[in-house]
KEMIDO-737515 format. One record per atom (N, C-alpha, C): residue number from 1; atom name; x, y, z; residue in three letters. Coordinates in steps of 0.001 Angstrom, whole numbers. Example, Ala and Ser with C-alpha at 12.3 -4.5 7.8 and 13.67 -1.06 7.14 Angstrom:
residues 2
+-----+------+---------+---------+---------+------+
: seq : atom :      xx :      yy :      zz : type :
+-----+------+---------+---------+---------+------+
:   1 :    N :   13190 :   -5690 :    7800 :  ALA :
:   1 :   CA :   12300 :   -4500 :    7800 :  ALA :
:   1 :    C :   13200 :   -3300 :    7800 :  ALA :
:   2 :    N :   12850 :   -2250 :    7080 :  SER :
:   2 :   CA :   13670 :   -1060 :    7140 :  SER :
:   2 :    C :   12900 :      30 :    7870 :  SER :
+-----+------+---------+---------+---------+------+
//
This chain:
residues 101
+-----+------+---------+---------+---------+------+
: seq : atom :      xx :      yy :      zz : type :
+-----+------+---------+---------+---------+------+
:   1 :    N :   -6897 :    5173 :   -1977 :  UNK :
:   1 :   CA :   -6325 :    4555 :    -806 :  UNK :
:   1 :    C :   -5125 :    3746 :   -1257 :  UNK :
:   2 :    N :   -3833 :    3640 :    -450 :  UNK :
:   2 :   CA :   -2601 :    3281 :    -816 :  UNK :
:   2 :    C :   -2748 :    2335 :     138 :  UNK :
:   3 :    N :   -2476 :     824 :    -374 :  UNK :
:   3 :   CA :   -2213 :     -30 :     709 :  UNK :
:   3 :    C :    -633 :    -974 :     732 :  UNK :
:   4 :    N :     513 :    -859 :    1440 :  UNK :
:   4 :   CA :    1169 :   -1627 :    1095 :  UNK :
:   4 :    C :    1847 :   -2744 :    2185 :  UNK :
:   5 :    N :    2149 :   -3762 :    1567 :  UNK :
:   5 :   CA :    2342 :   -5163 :    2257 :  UNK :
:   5 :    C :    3938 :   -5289 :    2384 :  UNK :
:   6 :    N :    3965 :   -6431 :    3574 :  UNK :
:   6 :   CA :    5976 :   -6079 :    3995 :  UNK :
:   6 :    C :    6455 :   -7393 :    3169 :  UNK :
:   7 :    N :    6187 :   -7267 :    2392 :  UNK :
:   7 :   CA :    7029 :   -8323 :    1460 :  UNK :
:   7 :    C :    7169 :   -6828 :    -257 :  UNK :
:   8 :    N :    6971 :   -5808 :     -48 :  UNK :
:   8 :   CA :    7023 :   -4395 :    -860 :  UNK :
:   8 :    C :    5801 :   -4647 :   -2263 :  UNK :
:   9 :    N :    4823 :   -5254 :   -1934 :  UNK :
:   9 :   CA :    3735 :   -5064 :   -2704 :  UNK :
:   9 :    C :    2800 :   -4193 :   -2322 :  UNK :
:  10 :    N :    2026 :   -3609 :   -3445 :  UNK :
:  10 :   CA :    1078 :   -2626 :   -2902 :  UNK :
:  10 :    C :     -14 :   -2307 :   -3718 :  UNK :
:  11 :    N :    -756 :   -1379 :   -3501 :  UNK :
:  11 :   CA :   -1748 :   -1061 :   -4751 :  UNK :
:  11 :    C :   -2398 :    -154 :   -4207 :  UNK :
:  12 :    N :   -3357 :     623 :   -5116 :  UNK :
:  12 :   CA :   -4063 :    2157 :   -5244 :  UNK :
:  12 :    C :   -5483 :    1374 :   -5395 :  UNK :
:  13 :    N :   -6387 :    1550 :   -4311 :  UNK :
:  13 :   CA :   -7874 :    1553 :   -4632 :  UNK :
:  13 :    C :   -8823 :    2828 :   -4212 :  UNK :
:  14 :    N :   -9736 :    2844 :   -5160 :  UNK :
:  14 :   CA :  -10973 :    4153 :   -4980 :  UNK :
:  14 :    C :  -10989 :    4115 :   -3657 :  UNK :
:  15 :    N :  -11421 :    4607 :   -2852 :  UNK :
:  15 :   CA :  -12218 :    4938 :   -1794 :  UNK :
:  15 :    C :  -13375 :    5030 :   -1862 :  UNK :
:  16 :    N :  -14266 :    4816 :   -3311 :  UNK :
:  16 :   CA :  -15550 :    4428 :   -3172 :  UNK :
:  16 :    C :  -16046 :    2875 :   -3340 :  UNK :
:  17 :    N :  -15083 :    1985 :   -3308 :  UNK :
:  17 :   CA :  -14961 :     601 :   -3258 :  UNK :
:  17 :    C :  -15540 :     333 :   -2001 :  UNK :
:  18 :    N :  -15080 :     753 :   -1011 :  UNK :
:  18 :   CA :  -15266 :     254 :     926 :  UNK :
:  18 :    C :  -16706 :    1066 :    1206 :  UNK :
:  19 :    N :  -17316 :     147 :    1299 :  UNK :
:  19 :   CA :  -18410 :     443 :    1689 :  UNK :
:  19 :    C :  -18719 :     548 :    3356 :  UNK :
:  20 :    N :  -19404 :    2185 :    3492 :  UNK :
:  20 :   CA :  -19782 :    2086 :    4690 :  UNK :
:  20 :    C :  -19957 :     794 :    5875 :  UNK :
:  21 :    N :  -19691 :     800 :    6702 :  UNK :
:  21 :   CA :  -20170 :     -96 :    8292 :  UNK :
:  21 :    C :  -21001 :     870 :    9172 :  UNK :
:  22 :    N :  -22050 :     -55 :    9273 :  UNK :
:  22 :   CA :  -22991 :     616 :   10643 :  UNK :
:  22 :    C :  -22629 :    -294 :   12033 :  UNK :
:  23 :    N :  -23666 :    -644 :   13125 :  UNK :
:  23 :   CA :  -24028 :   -1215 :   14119 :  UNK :
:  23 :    C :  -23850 :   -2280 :   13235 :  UNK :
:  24 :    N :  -23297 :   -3494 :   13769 :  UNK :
:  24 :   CA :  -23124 :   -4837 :   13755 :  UNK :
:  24 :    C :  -22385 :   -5469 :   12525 :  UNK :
:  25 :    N :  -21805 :   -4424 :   11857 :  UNK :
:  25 :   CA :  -20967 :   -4583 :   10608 :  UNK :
:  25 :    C :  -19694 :   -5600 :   10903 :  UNK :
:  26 :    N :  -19228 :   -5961 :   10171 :  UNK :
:  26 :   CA :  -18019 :   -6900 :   10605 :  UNK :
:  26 :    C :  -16319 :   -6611 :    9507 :  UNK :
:  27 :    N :  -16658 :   -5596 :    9384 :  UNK :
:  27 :   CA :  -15292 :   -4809 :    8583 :  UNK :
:  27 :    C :  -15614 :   -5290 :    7029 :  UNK :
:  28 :    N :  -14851 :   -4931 :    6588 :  UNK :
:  28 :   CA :  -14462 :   -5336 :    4674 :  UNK :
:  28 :    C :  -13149 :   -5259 :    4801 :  UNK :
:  29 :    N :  -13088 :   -6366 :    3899 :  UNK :
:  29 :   CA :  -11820 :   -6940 :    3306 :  UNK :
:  29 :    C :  -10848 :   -5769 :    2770 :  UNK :
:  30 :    N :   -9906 :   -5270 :    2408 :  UNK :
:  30 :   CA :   -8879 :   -4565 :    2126 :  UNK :
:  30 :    C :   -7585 :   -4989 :     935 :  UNK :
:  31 :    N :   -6794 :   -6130 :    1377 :  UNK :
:  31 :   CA :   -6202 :   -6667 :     881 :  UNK :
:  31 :    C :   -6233 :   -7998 :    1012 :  UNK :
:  32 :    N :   -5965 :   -8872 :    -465 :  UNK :
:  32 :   CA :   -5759 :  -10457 :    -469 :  UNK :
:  32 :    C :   -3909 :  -10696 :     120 :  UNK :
:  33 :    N :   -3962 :  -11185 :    1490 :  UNK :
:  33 :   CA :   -3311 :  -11589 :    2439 :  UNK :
:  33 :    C :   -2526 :  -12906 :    1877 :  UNK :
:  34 :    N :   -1663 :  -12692 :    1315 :  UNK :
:  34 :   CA :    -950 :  -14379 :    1229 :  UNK :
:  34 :    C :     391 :  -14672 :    1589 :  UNK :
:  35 :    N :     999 :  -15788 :    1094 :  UNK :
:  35 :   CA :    2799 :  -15896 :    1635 :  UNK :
:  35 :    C :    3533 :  -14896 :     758 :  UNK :
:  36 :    N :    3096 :  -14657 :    -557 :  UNK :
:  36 :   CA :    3317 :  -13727 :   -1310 :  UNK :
:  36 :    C :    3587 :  -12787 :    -986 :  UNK :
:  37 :    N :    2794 :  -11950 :    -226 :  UNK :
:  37 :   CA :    2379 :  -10579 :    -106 :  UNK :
:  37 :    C :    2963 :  -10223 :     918 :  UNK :
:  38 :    N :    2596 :  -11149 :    1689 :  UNK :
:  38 :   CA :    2665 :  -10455 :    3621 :  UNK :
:  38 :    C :    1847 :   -9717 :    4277 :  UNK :
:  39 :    N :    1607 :   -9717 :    5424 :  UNK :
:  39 :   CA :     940 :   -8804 :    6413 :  UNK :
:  39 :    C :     736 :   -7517 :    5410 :  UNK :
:  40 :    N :    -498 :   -6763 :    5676 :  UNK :
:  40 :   CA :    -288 :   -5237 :    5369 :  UNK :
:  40 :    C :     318 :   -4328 :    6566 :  UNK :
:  41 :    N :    1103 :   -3539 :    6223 :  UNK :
:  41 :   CA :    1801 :   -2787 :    6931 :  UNK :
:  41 :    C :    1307 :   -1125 :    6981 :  UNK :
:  42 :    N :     800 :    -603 :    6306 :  UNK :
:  42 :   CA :     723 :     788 :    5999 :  UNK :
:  42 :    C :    -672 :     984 :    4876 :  UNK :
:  43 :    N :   -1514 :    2050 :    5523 :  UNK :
:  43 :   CA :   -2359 :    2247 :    4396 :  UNK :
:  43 :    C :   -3075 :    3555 :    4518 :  UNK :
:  44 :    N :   -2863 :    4246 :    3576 :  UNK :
:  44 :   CA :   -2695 :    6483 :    3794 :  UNK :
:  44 :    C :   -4134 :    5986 :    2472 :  UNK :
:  45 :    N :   -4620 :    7651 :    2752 :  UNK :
:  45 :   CA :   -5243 :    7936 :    1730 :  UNK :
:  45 :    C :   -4660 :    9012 :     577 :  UNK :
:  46 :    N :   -4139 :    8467 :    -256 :  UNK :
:  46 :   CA :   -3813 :    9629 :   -1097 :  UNK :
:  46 :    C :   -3970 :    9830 :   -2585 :  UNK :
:  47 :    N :   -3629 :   10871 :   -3311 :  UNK :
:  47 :   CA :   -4604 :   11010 :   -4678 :  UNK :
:  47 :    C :   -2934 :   11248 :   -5249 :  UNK :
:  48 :    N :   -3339 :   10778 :   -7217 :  UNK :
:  48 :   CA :   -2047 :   11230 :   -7893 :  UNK :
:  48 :    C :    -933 :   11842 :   -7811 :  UNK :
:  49 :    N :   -1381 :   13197 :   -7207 :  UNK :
:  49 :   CA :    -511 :   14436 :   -6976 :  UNK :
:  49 :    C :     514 :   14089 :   -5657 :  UNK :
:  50 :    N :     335 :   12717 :   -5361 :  UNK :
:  50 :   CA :    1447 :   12801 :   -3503 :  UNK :
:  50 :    C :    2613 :   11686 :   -4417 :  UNK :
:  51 :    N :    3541 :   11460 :   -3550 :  UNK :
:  51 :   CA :    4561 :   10909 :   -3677 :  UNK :
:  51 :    C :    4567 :    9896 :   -2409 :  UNK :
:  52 :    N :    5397 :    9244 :   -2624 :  UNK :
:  52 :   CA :    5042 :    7673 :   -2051 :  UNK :
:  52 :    C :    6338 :    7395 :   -1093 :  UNK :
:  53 :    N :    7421 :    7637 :     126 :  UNK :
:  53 :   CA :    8334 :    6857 :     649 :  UNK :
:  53 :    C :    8057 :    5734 :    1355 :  UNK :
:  54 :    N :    9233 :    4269 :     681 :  UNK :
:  54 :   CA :    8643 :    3136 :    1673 :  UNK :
:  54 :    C :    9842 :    3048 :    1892 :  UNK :
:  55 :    N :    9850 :    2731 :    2901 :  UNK :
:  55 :   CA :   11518 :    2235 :    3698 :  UNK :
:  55 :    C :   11055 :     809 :    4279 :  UNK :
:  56 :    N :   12426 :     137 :    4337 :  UNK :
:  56 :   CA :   12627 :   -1195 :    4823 :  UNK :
:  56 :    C :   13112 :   -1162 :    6110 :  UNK :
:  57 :    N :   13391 :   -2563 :    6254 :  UNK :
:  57 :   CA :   13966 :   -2849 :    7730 :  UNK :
:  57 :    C :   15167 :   -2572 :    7368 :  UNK :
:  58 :    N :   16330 :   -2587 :    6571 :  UNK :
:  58 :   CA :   17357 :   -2061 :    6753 :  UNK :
:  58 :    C :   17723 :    -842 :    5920 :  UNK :
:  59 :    N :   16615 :    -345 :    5978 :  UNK :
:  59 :   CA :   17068 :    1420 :    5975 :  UNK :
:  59 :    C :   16981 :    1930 :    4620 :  UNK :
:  60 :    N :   16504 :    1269 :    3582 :  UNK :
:  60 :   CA :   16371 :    1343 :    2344 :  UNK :
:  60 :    C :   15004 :    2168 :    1931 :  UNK :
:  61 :    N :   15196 :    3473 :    1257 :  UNK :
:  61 :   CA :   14218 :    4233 :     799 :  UNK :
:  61 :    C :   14413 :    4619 :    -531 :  UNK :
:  62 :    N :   13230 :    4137 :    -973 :  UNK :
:  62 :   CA :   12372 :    4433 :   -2523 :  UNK :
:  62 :    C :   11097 :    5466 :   -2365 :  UNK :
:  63 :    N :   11403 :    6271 :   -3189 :  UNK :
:  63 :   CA :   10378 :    7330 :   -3626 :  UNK :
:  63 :    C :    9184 :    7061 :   -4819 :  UNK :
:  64 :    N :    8266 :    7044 :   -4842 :  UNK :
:  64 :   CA :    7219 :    6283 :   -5947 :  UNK :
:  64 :    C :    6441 :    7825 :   -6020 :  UNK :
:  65 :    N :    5943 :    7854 :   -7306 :  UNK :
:  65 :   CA :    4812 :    9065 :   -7911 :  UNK :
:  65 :    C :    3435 :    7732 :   -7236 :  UNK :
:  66 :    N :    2598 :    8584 :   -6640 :  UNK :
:  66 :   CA :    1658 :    7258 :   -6867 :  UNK :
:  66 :    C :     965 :    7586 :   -7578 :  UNK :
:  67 :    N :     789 :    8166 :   -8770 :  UNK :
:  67 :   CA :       1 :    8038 :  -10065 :  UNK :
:  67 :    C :     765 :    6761 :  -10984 :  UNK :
:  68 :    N :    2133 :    6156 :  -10341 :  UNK :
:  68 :   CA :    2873 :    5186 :  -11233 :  UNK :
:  68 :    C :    2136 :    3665 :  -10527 :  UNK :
:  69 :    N :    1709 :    3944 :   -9465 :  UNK :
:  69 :   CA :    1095 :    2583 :   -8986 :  UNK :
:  69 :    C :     -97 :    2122 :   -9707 :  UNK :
:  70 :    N :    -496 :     801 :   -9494 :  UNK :
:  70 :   CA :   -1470 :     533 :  -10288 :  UNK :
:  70 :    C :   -2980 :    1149 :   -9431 :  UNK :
:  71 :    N :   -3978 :    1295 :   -9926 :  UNK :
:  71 :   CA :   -5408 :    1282 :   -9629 :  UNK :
:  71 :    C :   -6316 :    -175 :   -9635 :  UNK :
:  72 :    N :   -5905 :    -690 :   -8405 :  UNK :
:  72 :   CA :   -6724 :   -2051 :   -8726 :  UNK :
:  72 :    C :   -8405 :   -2146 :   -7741 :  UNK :
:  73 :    N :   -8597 :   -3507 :   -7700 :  UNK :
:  73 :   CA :   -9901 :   -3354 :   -6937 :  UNK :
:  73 :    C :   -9343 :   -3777 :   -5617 :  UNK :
:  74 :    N :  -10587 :   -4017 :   -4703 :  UNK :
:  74 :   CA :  -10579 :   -4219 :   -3604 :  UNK :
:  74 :    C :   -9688 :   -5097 :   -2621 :  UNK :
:  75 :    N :  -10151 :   -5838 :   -3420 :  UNK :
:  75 :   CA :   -9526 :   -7768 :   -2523 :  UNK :
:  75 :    C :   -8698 :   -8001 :   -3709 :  UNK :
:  76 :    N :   -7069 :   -7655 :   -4372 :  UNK :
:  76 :   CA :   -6292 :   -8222 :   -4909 :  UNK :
:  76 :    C :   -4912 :   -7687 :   -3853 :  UNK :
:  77 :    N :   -4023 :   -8589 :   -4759 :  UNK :
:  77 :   CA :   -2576 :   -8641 :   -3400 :  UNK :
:  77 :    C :   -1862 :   -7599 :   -4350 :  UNK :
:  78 :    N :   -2344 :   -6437 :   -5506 :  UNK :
:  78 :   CA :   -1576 :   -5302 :   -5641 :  UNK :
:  78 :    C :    -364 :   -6290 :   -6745 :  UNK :
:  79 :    N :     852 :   -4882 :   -6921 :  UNK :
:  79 :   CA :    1758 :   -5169 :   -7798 :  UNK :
:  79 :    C :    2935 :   -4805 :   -6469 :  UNK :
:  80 :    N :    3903 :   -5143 :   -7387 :  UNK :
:  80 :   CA :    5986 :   -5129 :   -6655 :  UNK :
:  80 :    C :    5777 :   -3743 :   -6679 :  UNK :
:  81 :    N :    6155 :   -3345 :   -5434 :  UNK :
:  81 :   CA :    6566 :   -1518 :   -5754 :  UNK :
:  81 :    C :    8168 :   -1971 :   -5760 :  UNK :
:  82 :    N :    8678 :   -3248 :   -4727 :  UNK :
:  82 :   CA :   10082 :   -2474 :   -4567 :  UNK :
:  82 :    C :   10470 :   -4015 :   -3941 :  UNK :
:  83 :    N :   11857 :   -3985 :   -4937 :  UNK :
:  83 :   CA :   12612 :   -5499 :   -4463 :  UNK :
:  83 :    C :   13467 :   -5444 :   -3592 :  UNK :
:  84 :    N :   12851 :   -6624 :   -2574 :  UNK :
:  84 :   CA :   13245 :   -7154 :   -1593 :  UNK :
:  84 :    C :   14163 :   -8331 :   -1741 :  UNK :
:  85 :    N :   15314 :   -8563 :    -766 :  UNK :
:  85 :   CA :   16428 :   -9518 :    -215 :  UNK :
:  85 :    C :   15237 :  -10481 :     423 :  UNK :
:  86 :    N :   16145 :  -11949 :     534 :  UNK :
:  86 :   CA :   15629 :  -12640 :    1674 :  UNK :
:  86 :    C :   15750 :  -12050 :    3061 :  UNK :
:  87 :    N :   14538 :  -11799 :    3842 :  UNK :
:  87 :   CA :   14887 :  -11499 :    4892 :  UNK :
:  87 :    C :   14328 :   -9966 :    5404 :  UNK :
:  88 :    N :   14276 :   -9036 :    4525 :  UNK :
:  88 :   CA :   13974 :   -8098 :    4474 :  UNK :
:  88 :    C :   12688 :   -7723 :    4370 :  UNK :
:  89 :    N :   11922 :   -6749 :    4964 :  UNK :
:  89 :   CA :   10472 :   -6635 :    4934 :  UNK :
:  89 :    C :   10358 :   -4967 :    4851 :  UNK :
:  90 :    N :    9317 :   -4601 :    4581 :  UNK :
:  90 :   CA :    9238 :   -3347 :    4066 :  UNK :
:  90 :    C :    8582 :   -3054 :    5458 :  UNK :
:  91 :    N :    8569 :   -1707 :    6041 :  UNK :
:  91 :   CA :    8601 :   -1139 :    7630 :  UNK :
:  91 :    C :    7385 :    -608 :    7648 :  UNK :
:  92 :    N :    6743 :    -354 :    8963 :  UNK :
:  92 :   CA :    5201 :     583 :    9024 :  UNK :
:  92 :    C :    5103 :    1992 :    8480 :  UNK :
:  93 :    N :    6435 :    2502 :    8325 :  UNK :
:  93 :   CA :    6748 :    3801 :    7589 :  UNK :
:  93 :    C :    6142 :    4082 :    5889 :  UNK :
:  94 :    N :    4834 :    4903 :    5873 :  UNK :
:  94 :   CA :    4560 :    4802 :    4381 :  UNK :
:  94 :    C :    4252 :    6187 :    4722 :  UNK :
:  95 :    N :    5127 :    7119 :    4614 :  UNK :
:  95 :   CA :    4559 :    8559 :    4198 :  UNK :
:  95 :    C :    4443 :    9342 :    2555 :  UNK :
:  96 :    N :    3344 :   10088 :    2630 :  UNK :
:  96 :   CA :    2866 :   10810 :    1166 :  UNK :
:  96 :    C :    3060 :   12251 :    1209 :  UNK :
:  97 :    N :    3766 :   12872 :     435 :  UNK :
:  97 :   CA :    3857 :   14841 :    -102 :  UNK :
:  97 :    C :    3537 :   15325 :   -1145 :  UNK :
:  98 :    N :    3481 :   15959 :    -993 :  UNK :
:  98 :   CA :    3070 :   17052 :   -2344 :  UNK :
:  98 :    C :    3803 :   16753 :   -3554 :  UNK :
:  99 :    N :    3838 :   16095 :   -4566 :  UNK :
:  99 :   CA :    4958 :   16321 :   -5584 :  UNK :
:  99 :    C :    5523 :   17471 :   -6198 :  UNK :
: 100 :    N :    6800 :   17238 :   -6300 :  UNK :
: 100 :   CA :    7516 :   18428 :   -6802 :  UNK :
: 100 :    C :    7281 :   19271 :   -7951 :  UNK :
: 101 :    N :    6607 :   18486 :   -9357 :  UNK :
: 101 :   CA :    6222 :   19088 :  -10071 :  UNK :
: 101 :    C :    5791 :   20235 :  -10232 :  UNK :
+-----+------+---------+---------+---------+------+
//
């Protein structure tokens, strides 16, 4: 699972981390939320083999392998995929493809 935040942090967790919810469950945590980080914006499921576009609010696109992202756990605020200006926030746009390889 790819999760990334509009301040351009992000991170790669298992999908066997999130544990099921039944009747009366109250969600699980995802990402550690701070001034740091920002809101989460976008979160795909995808494995090594996809490629990563994040675009900003002003129109700025970076391509990431996400086998280059880190693998962290559950509840951390992830690593920098991509530097940000004052002012600038990374957009709801997080699409994944096939890599070219």
């Amino acid at each position: 699972m790819l999760i990334v935040s509009e301040n351009g942090m992000g991170k790669r967790t298992d999908i066997d981390e999130y544990t099921v919810q039944h009747r009366g469950g109250k969600g699980v945590k995802c990402y550690k939320i701070t001034e740091k980080t920002g809101n989460v914006v976008g979160a795909k499921a995808v494995d090594d083999s996809r490629e990563v576009m994040l675009i900003t609010t002003e129109g700025i696109i970076i391509r990431l392998q996400c086998s280059d992202i880190s693998n962290l756990g559950r509840i951390t605020s992830g690593v920098k995929l991509i530097n940000l200006d004052e002012g600038i926030k990374s957009s709801n746009n997080c699409q994944s493809k096939e890599a070219a390889c």
